[in-house]
Phi, psi and omega in degrees: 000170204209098184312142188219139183248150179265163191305168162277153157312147140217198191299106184112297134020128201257101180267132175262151163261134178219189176207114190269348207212245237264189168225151200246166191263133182313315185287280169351279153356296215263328178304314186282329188301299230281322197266349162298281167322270196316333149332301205113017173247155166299142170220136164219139184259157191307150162302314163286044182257325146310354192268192201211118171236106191029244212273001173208165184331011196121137173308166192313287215301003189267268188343309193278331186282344188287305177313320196277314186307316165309305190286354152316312180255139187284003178274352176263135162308302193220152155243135174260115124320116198278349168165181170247269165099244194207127189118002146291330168296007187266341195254038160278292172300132191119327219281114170324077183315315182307297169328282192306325171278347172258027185205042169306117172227160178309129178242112210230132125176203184195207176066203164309018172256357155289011153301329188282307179307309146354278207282310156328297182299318198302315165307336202109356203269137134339143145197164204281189059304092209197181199295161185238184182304292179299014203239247169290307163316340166267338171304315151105010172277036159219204207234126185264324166303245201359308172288331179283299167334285153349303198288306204264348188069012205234118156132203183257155190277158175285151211205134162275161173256181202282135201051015178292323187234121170268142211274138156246330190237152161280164197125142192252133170236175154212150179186176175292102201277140179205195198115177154172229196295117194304315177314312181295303184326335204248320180298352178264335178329130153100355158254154172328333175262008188296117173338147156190132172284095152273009139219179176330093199221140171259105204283107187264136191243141160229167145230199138196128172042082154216113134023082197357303207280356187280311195283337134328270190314310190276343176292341197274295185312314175307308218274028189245348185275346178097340211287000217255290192338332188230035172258140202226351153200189192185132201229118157242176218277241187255007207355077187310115172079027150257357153284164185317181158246124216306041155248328169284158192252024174233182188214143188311340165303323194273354173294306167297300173321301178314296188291322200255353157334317182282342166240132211271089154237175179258120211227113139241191176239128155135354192292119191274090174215140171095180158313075152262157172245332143327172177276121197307157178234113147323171203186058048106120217217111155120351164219159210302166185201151182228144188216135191199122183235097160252221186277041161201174181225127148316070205217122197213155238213101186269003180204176195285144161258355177213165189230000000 
């Protein structure tokens, strides 16, 4: 596949807001607006991003019409997510494919937007996996070299540090980094948006306080669906609230390790992207990345996320 990078950000540069999935708190919203600008952007937010249809941000076509209209207009640069929650995966369908690949721009979020990244890397588009408005960014729980880097292409690329990540399986990989949210990864099985390693890839998984025996069942599941087949190493985040319970006589490694036996990869733990409790790390979909595991583990992100 042949990767299409969004403009880089710069200074002034107008980031759109929209909320694809959940629904978000107004102060939250202006707080997060408000940590954008100081960033150094213009922001404008979608009109429907405030509305509310049971569990999300409004109904689907408000939603999916809030998305097209950013990527439609060139005076926005970039879209931030206003949180994730639950219902992006319902605005897939319908979503102007022709648009969205003829209007690459910087995409920012996580959680359930990873259905939007689905579909997106499935264009060729380049995306962030990083803080969203209403979340970190109003929070102030994220990692801002990253996030910038990400945004501007200016700086050093990400690199873990020395013990930031535990080593589970040994082995050196390199591949196109991809991923997300483990739950979305597996809910898309079996629809037009399902994750598949067609090439080489270094596959990044996060959750949170999802259950031993669940996170066993969706690893199982991607790998019984094929979506596996062309992963060549694999990062999980920090999964926060998946471990066992101190009455059980196992550890969440051994869990991963159990479900991921058929692939001879180099396998860690610990990358703070996604649902974390540390300061969120962007994370970059769509360009090359390297995982290299002994007795310590390695992971570094080799190219630009914008051009």
């Amino acid at each position: 596949m042949n990767w299409i990078k969004p403009r880089a950000l710069r200074p002034g540069d107008l980031v759109g807001v929209c909320a694809p999935g959940g629904p978000v708190e107004p102060a939250a919203l202006e707080r997060g607006s408000q940590a954008l600008r100081e960033l150094g952007f213009e922001v404008r937010v979608a009109p429907g991003t405030l509305a509310r249809a049971r569990f999300t941000a409004g109904e689907a076509n408000v939603r999916r019409a809030d998305l097209e209209e950013l990527f439609a207009d060139d005076r926005v640069k970039g879209i931030v997510c206003a949180r994730g929650g639950a219902g992006a995966l319902g605005i897939l369908r319908g979503l102007d494919l022709d648009l969205l690949r003829s209007h690459p721009k910087v995409f920012v979020g996580y959680s359930d937007i990873t259905a939007l990244h689905l579909l997106l890397n499935r264009l060729g588009l380049v995306t962030l996996h990083g803080p969203m408005v209403g979340r970190e960014l109003a929070t102030g729980a994220f990692d801002r070299s990253s996030l910038l880097v990400a945004l501007t292409g200016q700086g050093a690329l990400l690199a873990a540090e020395p013990g930031d990540l535990l080593p589970l399986r040994p082995g050196t990989a390199e591949g196109v980094l991809r991923g997300g949210c483990l739950s979305l990864l597996a809910a898309a099985c079996g629809t037009p948006w399902a994750f598949a390693a067609d090439q080489d890839t270094i596959l990044f998984v996060e959750d949170v306080d999802e259950p031993p025996y669940r996170v066993d069942r969706m690893l199982t599941q991607l790998g019984e669906a094929g979506a596996l087949d062309g992963v060549r190493g694999i990062v999980f985040g920090d999964m926060k609230g998946c471990s066992p319970s101190v009455n059980d006589d196992y550890g969440l490694e051994e869990v991963l390790l159990s479900a991921l036996d058929r692939w001879d990869v180099p396998i860690a733990l610990g990358l703070s992207s996604g649902h974390t409790p540390s300061p969120q790390i962007t994370l970059p979909f769509g360009v090359r990345a390297r995982l290299a595991c002994a007795e310590t583990a390695e992971f570094e992100v080799l190219e630009s996320a914008v051009s």
